[in-house]
C-alpha positions in Angstrom: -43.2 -15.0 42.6 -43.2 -13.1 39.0 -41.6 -9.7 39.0 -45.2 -8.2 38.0 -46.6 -9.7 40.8 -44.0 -7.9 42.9 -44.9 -4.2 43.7 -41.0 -3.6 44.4 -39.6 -5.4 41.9 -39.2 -2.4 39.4 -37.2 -0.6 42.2 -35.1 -3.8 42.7 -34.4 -4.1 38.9 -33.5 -0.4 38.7 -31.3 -1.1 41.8 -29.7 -3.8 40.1 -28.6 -2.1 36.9 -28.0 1.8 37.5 -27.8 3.4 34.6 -27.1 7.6 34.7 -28.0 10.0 32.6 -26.4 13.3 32.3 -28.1 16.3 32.4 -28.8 18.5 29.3 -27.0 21.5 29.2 -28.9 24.5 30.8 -29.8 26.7 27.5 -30.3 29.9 30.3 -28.6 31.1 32.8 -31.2 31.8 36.0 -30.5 35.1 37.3 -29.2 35.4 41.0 -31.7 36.8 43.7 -31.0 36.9 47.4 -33.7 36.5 50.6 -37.1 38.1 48.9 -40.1 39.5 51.2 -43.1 40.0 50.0 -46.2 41.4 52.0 -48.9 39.5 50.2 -49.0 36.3 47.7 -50.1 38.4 45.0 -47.0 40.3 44.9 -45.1 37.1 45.1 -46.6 35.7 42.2 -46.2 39.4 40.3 -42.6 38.7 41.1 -42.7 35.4 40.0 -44.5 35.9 36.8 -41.9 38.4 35.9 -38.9 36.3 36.4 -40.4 33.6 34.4 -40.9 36.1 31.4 -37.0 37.2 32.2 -35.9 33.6 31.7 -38.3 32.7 28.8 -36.6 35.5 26.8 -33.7 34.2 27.1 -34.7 30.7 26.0 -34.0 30.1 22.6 -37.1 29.3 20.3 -37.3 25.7 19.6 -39.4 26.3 16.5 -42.3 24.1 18.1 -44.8 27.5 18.8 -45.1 31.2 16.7 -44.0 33.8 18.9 -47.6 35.8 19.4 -48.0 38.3 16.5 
């Protein structure tokens, strides 16, 4: 049987020659929180969406996008 006929012959190659990959660097640090509660979704999401912003200033630019005048 020919490995392309095989559906688990790509895991078995991949088992058969591991190959690892280290990790970029983080470029941010993610800031600690402890146990949130949150009495609805929307105020979850508020909270998420605001920790996202914190992290993406913190990023630095990669020059692909403007920053929005």
């Amino acid at each position: 049987m020919k490995a392309t006929d095989d559906y688990t012959a790509k895991i078995r190659m991949w088992a058969a020659n591991p190959k690892v990959v280290a990790a970029p660097p983080l470029m941010v640090t993610i800031p600690h929180f402890g146990c949130k509660r949150f009495s609805s979704h929307r105020e979850m999401n508020e909270w998420k969406e605001q920790l996202w912003r914190e992290i993406a200033a913190q990023a630095p630019g990669d020059g692909r996008t403007d920053p929005p005048a």
